[in-house]
C-alpha positions in Angstrom: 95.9 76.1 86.6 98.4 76.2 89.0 98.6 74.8 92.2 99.9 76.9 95.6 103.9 76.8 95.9 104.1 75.8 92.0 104.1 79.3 90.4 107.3 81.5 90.3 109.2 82.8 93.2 107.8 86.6 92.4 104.2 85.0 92.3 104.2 83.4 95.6 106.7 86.8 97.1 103.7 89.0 95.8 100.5 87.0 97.4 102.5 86.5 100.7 103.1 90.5 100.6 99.2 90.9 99.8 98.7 88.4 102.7 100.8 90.5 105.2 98.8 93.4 103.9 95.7 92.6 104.8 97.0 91.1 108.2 98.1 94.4 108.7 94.9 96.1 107.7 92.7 94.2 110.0 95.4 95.0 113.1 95.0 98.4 112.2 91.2 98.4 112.0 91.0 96.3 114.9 92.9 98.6 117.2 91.3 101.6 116.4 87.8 99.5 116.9 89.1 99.2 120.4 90.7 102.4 121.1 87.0 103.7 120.5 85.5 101.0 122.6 88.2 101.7 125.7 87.6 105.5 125.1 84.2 105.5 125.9 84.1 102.7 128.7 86.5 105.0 130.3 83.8 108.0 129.8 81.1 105.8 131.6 83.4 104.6 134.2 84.5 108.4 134.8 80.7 109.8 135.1 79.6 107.1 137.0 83.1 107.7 139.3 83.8 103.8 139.2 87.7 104.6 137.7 90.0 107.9 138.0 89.7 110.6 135.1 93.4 110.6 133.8 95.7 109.5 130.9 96.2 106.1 130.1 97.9 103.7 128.0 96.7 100.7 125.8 99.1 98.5 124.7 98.4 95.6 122.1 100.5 92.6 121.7 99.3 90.6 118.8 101.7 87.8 118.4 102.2 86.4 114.9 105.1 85.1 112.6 103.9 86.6 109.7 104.3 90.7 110.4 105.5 92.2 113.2 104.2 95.9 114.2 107.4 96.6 116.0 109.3 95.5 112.5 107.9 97.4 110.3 108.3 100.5 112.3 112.0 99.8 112.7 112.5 99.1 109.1 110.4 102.6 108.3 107.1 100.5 107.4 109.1 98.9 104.6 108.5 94.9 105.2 111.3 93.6 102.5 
């Protein structure tokens, strides 16, 4: 059995891409988790006239090393 950072270079390049993935995933999820949370706190706020109806804007700014958002959209969601 191998140990981490003793395998092949297309090993370790393959589990860090499935590790990106799933950071990625759980962004994702997360955000949309939230979008639905924001959406209907704004609903409340609205009916119960503690916040003006309108548009608004939710930005998210999870920092990490590992994969950026703005990244992959530049590169066309390709990360290598």
């Amino acid at each position: 059995m191998m140990k981490n950072g003793d395998g092949n270079g297309d090993a370790d390049r393959s589990r860090q891409q499935r590790t990106i993935q799933f950071i990625k995933d759980c962004r994702d999820k997360l955000e949309n988790c939230m979008d639905g949370l924001i959406y209907a706190l704004q609903i409340m706020a609205e009916l119960y006239g503690l916040a003006p109806s309108g548009q608004y804007e939710v930005e998210y700014g999870f920092g990490d090393i590992i994969y950026s958002y703005e990244e992959e959209r530049q590169t066309g969601g390709s990360m290598w």
